[in-house]
C-alpha positions as CSV (number, residue, x, y, z in Angstrom):
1,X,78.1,187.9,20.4
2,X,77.9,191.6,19.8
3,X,80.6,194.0,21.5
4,X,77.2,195.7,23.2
5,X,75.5,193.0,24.9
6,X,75.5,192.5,28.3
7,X,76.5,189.1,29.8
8,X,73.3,188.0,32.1
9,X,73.0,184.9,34.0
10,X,70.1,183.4,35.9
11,X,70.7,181.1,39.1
12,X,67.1,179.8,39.4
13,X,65.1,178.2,41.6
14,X,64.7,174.3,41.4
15,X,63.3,171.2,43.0
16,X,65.2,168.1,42.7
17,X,64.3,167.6,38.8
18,X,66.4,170.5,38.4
19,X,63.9,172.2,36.2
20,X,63.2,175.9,36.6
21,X,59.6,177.0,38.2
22,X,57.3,178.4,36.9
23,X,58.1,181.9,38.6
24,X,61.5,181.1,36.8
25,X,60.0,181.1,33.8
26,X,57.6,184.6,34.3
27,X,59.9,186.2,36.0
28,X,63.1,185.9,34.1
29,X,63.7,183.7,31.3
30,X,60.8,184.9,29.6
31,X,61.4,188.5,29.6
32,X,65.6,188.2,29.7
33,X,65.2,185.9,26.4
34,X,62.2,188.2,24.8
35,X,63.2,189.3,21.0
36,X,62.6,193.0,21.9
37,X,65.9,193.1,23.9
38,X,67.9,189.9,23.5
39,X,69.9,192.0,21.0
40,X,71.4,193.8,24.0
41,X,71.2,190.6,26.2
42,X,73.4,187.3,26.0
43,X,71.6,185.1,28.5
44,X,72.7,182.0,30.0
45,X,70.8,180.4,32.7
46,X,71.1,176.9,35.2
47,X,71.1,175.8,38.9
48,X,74.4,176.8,39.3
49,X,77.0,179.7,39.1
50,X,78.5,181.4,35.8
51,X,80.8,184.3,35.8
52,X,78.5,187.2,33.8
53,X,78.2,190.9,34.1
54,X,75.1,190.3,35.7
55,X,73.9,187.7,37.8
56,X,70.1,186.9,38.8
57,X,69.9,184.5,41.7
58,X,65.8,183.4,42.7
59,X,64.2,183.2,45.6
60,X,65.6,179.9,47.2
61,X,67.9,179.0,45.0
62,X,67.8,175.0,45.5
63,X,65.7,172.5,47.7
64,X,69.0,171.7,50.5
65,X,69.3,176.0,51.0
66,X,71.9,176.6,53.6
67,X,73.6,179.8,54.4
68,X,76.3,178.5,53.6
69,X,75.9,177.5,50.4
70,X,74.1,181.0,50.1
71,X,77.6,182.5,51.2
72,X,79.7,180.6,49.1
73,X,77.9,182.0,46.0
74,X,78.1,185.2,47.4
75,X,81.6,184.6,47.6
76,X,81.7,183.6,43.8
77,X,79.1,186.5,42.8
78,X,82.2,189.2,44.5
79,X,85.0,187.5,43.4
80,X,84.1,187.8,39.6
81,X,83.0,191.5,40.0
82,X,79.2,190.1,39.1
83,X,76.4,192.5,39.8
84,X,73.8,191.0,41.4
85,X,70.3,191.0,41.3
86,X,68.5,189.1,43.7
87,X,65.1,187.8,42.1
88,X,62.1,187.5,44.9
89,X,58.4,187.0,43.7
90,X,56.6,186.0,46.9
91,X,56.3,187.2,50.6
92,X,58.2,184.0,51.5
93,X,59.3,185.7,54.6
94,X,55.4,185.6,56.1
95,X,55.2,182.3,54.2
96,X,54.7,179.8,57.2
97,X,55.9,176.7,55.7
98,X,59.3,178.6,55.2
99,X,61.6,177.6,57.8
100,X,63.7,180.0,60.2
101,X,67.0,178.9,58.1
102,X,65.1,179.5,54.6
103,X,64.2,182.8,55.9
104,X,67.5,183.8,56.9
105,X,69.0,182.8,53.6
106,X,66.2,185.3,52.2
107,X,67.2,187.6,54.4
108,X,70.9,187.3,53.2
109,X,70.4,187.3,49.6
110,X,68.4,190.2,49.7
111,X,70.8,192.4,52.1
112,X,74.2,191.5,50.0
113,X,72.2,192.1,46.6
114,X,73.2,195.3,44.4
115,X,69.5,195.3,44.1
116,X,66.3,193.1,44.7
117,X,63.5,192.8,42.0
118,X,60.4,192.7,43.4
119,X,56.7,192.0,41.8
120,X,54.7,194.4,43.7
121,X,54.7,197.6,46.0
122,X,53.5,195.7,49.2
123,X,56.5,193.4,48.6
124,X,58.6,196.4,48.4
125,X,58.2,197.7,51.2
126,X,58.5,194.2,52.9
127,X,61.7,193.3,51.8
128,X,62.9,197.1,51.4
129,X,63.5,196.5,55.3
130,X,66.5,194.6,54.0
131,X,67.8,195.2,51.3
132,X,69.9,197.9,49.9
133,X,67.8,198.6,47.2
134,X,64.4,197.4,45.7
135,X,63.1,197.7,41.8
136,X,59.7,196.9,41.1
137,X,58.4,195.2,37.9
138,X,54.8,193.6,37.6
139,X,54.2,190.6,36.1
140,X,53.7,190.1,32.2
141,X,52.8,187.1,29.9
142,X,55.0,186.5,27.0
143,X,53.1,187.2,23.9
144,X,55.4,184.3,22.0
145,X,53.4,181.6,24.3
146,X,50.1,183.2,22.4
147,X,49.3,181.5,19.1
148,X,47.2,185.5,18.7
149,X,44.1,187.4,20.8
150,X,42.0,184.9,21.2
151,X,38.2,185.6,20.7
152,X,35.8,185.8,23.6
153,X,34.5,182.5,23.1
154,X,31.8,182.3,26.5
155,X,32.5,178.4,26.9
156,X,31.3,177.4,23.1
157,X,34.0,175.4,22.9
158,X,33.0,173.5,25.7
159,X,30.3,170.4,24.4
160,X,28.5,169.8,27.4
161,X,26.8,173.7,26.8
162,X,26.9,174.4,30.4
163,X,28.6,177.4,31.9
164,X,32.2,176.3,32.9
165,X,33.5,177.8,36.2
166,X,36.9,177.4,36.6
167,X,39.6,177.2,39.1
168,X,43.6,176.7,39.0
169,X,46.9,177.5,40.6
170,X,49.4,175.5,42.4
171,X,48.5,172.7,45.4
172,X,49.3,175.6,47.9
173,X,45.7,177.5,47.6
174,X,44.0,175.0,50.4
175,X,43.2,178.1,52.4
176,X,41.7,180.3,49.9
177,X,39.9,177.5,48.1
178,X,38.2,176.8,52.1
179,X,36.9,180.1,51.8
180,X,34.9,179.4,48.5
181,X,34.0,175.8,49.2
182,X,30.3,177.0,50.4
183,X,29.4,179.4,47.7
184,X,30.8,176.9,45.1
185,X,28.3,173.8,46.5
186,X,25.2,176.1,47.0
187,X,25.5,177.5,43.4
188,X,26.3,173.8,42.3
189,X,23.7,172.5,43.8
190,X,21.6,175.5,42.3
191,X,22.3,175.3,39.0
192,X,23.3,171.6,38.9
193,X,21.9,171.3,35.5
194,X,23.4,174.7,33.9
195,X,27.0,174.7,35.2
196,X,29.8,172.5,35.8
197,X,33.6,173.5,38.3
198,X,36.4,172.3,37.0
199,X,39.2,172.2,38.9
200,X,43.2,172.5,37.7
201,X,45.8,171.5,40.5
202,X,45.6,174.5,43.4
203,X,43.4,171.5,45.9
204,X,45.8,169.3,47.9
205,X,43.6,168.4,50.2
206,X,41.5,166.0,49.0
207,X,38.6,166.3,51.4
208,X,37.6,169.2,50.2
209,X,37.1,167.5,46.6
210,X,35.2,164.6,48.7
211,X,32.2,167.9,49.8
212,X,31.3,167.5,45.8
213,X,30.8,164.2,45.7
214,X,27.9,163.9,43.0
215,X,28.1,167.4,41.8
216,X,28.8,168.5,38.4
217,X,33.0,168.9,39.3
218,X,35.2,167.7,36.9
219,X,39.4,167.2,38.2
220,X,41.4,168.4,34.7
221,X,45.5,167.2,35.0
222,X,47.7,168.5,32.9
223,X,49.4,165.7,30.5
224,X,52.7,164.2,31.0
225,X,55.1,166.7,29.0
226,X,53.5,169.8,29.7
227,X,54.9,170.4,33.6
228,X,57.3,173.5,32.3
229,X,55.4,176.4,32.4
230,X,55.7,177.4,28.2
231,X,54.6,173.5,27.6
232,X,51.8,174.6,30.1
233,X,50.3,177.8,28.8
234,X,50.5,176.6,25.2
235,X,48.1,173.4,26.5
236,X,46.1,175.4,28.3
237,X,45.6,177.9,25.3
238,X,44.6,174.8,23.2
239,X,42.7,172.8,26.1
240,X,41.0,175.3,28.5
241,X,37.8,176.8,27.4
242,X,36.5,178.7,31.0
243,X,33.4,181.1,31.0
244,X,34.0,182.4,34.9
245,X,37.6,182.1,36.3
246,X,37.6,181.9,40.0
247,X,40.4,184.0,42.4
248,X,40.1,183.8,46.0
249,X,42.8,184.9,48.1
250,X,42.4,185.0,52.1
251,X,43.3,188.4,53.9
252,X,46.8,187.3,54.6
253,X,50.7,189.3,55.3
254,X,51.6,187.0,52.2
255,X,48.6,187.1,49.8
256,X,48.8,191.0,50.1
257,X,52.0,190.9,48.7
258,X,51.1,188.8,45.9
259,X,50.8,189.9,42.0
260,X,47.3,190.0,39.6
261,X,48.5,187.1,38.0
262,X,45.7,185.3,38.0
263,X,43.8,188.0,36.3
264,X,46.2,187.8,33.4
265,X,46.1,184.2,32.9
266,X,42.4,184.3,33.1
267,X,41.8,187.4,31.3
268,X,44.5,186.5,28.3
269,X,42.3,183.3,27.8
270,X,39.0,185.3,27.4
271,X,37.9,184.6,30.9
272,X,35.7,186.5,32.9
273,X,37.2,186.6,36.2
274,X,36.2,186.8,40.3
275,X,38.9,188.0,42.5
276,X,39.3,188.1,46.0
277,X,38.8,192.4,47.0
278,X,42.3,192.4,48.5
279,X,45.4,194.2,47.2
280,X,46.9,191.6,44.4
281,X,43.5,192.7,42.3
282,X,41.7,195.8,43.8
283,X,44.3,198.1,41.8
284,X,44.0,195.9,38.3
285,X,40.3,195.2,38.3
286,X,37.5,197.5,37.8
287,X,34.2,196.5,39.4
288,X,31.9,194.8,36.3
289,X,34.0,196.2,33.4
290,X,37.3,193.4,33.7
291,X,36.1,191.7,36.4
292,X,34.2,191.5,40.0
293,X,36.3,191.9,43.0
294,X,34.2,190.0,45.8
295,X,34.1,190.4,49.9
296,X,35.6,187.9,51.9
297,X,32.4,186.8,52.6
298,X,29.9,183.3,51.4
299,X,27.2,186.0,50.3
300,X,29.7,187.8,47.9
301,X,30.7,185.4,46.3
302,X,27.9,183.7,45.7
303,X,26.2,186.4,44.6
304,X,29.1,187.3,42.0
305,X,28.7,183.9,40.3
306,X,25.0,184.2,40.2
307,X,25.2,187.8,38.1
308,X,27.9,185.7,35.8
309,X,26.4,182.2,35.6
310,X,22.4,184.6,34.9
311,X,23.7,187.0,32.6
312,X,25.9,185.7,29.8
313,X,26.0,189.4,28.5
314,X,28.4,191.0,31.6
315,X,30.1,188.0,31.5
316,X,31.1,188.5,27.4
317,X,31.8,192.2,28.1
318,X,33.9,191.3,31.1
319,X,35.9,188.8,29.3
320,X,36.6,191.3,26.8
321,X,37.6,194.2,28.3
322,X,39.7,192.1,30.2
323,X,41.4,190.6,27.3
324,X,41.8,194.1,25.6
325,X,43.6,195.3,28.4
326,X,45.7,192.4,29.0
327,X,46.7,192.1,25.7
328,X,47.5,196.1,24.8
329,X,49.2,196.8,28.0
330,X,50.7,193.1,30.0
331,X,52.6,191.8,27.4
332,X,56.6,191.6,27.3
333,X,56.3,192.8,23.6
334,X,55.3,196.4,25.2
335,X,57.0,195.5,28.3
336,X,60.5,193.6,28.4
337,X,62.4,196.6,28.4
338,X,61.9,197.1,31.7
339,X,63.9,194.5,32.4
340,X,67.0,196.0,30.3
341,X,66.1,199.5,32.5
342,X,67.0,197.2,35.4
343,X,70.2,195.5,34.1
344,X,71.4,199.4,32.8
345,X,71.2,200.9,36.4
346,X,73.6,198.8,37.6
């Protein structure tokens, strides 16, 4: 190890497999591993604590939080000097399945933490009413996931012909997926014989799937041995061939304080995307050139498919503007260094 690099570890967030999320992944070993500064950076990473120069601890930390446990790391962080970033990618203080005890931990993490990362400016400003100081940095895809730009393929992939509307995230989206699940049957039913939904995770409820009973919906999983988030995107890259990706986000303290994340997965794919017209995309997308941001409203929306599903010419200029802009300005290639800026303020 070279006399110059900085000793980093990263306490993250785990369920009972012990396996970072994905956030883990995005939000810190990506970027703290990335080649452009891992010559300044000797990273080590697990659920637990490691004496380092710096220490990143995420979100929750582990599934039986206390604040306890919280202050006994503390305790460790201060006793070895550590600085101590405090790692928060979510408005899980608005979240309503956190619990009072969670949100205290959150609470206490952020307050005792030389500093708190944050993904956006609405988040900011949330938690900036607890802790001592707050540094932004958006979300970027790592460009070593990426076998290269793809081309803006409009679905030809797909054999069925028809124009694939897609739709993923994580079984949390029940909500936002309620506020689509109108548009999506009338354009279904529609064009029943042009287009097909296909659906990746993001539906827990599975009523809702029940409404498209007989429609053309088809339920993608993701293989055993692609659950980590690198093992994910480099399926997805291989497996997923989208024409419209679809982004709705209810009005909401926590959705506002969400990233465009979803317009990067989408758009690094070649996808031409529909987002929600609330904060997370209203400063990333501009109307008809990278995307369509829609009104919370059933008309909107299903007037935003209908332009997209009718004219396969927006949608190829979408996708590619989209992907141009993705892959020139969201990578970590351009962008890793940001994290570096964060670790040398301390």
């Amino acid at each position: 190890m070279s006399s110059e690099q900085i000793n980093v570890h990263v306490v993250f967030e785990h369920a009972q497999d012990f396996n970072p999320f994905g956030c883990s992944y995005i939000r810190l070993l990506q970027p703290l591993s990335h080649p452009s500064i891992n010559h300044s950076i000797n990273l080590t990473y697990g659920t637990e604590f490691k004496a380092a120069d710096v220490v990143f601890v995420e979100r929750l930390w582990r599934p039986d939080i206390t604040i306890n446990l919280a202050e006994i790391l503390i305790g460790k962080i201060r006793e070895h000097r550590c600085k101590f970033v405090y790692s928060l990618d979510d408005n899980l203080l608005d979240l309503p399945e956190i619990n009072e005890n969670q949100k205290n931990v959150i609470r206490f993490f952020a307050r005792e933490a030389d500093v708190a990362l944050v993904t956006t400016s609405p988040l900011e400003e949330r938690i900036s009413r607890v802790a001592r100081r707050v540094f932004l940095i958006g979300n970027f895809l790592d460009d070593r996931l990426f076998p290269g730009m793809p081309a803006t393929i409009d679905g030809s992939s797909n054999p069925t012909d028809k124009v694939v509307l897609g739709y993923m995230g994580t079984f949390t989206h029940d909500r936002d997926f309620l506020m689509i699940l109108e548009p999506l049957r009338e354009i279904l039913t529609k064009y029943s014989q042009q287009v097909e939904l296909q659906i990746l995770g993001a539906v827990a409820n599975r009523a809702f799937l029940d409404l498209f009973k007989d429609m053309p919906v088809k339920e993608i999983t993701v293989p055993d041995g692609h659950g980590k988030y690198p093992d994910f995107i480099r399926w997805m890259n291989t497996y997923i061939h989208w024409d419209i990706g679809l982004a709705p986000l209810i009005h909401s303290p926590l959705n506002e304080c969400k990233s465009d994340l979803k317009y990067l997965d989408y758009s690094a794919q070649a996808i031409a995307g529909i987002y929600s017209e609330i904060t997370p995309y209203a400063g990333t997308v501009e109307q008809l050139h990278n995307g369509i941001l829609a009104r919370d409203d059933a008309a909107a929306w299903v007037e935003s498919m209908e332009s997209l599903i009718e004219n396969r010419a927006l949608r190829v200029s979408m996708a590619e503007s989209a992907k141009q802009k993705v892959w020139t300005t969201r990578m970590l290639k351009d962008n890793a260094t940001k994290w570096l800026d964060l670790i040398h303020s301390l």
